[in-house]
C-alpha positions in Angstrom: 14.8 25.6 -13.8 13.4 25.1 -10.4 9.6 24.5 -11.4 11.5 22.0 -13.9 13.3 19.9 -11.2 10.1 20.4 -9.0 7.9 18.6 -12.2 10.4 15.7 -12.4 10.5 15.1 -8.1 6.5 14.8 -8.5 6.7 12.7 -11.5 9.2 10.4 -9.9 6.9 10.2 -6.5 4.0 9.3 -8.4 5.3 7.0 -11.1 7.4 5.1 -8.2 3.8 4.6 -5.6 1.5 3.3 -8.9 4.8 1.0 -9.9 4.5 0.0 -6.3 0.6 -0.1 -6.2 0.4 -2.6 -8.9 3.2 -4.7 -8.0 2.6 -5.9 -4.8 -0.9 -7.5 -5.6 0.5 -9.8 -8.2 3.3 -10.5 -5.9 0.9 -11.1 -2.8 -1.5 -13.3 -4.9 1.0 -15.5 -6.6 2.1 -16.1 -2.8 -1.0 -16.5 -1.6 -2.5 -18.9 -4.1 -0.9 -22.0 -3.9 -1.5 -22.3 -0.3 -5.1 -22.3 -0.6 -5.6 -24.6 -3.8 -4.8 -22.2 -6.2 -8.1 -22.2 -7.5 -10.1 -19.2 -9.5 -12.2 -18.3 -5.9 -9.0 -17.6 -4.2 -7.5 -15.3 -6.9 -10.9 -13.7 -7.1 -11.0 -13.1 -3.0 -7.6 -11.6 -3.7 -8.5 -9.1 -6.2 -11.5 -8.3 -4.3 -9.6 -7.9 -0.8 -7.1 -5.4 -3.1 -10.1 -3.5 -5.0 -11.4 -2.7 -1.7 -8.3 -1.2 -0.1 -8.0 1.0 -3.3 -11.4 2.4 -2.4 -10.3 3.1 1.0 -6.7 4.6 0.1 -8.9 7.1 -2.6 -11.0 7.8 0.2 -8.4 8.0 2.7 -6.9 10.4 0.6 -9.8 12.8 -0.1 -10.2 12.8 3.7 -7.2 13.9 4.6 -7.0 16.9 1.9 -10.7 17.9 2.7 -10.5 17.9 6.5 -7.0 18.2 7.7 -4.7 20.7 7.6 -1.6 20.2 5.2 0.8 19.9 8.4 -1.5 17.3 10.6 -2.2 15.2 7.1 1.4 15.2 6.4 2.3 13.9 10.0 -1.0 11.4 9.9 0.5 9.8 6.3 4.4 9.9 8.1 2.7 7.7 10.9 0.9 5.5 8.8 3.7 4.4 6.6 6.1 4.4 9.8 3.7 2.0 11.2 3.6 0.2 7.7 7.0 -0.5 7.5 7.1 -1.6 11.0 4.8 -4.4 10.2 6.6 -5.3 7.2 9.4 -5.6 8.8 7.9 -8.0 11.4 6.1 -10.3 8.5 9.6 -10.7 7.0 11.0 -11.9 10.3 8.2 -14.3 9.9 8.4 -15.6 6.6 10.5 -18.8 8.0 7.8 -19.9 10.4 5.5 -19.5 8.0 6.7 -22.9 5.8 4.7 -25.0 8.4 1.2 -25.8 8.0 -0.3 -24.7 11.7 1.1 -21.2 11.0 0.3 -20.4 7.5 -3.4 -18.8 9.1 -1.0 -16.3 11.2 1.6 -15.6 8.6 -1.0 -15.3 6.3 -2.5 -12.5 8.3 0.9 -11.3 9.1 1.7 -11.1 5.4 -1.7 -9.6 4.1 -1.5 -7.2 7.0 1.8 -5.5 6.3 1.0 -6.0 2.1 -2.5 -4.1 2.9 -0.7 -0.8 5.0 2.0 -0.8 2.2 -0.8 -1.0 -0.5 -2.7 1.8 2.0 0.1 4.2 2.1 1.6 3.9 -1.3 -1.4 4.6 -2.8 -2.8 7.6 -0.1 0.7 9.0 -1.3 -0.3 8.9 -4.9 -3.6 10.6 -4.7 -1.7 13.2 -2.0 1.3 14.0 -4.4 -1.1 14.5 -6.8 -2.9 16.9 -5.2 0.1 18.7 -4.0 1.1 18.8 -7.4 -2.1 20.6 -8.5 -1.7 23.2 -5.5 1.8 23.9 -6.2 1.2 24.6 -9.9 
């Protein structure tokens, strides 16, 4: 019964971060969009700017379980989705100021900031549950 419950905490962890992972770059894009004429470049510079962060959460990922120790990966990952969560908190306090057109270039960065360590961190913890998962058995 315990391996069982163990399965079903893993499968919760990983289907919640890919539910997350491919959520918040529709979400971000369909903000994004309209401010810059919502034309077909800007949805392409989106994807792109999202593609290449999933390369660098895989590789973040294999880093970490090739050259760090399970504790020291475990408290680099707590630290980088502390930090994450930090700056989404901030880019929500800015979400007001970012209505008026001199800030929109801050907000933006503000926004895509905090939406690119969320998108970082729940997708290092996909490939890292699913390597614990493997070790486990």
């Amino acid at each position: 019964m315990k391996k069982f419950t163990g399965t079903r905490l893993y499968a919760c962890t990983i289907f919640l971060s890919a539910f997350l992972l491919f959520q918040v770059q529709p979400i971000i894009g369909k903000m994004v969009l309209p401010w810059f004429g919502g034309s077909a470049s800007v949805w392409t510079v989106c994807l792109l700017f999202f593609q290449s962060l999933l390369l660098l959460g895989y590789l973040y990922a294999h880093w970490s379980i090739r050259c760090l120790c399970p504790r020291t990966g475990g408290l680099t990952h707590m630290a980088l989705l502390g930090a994450s969560l930090a700056w989404a908190a901030q880019a929500v306090d800015w979400i007001a100021l970012g209505r008026q057109p001199a800030l929109r270039i801050g907000w933006l960065a503000l926004a895509l900031g905090s939406a690119a360590l969320l998108y970082f961190g729940a997708l290092a913890l996909f490939g890292l549950s699913l390597r614990q998962f493997v070790r486990r058995g």
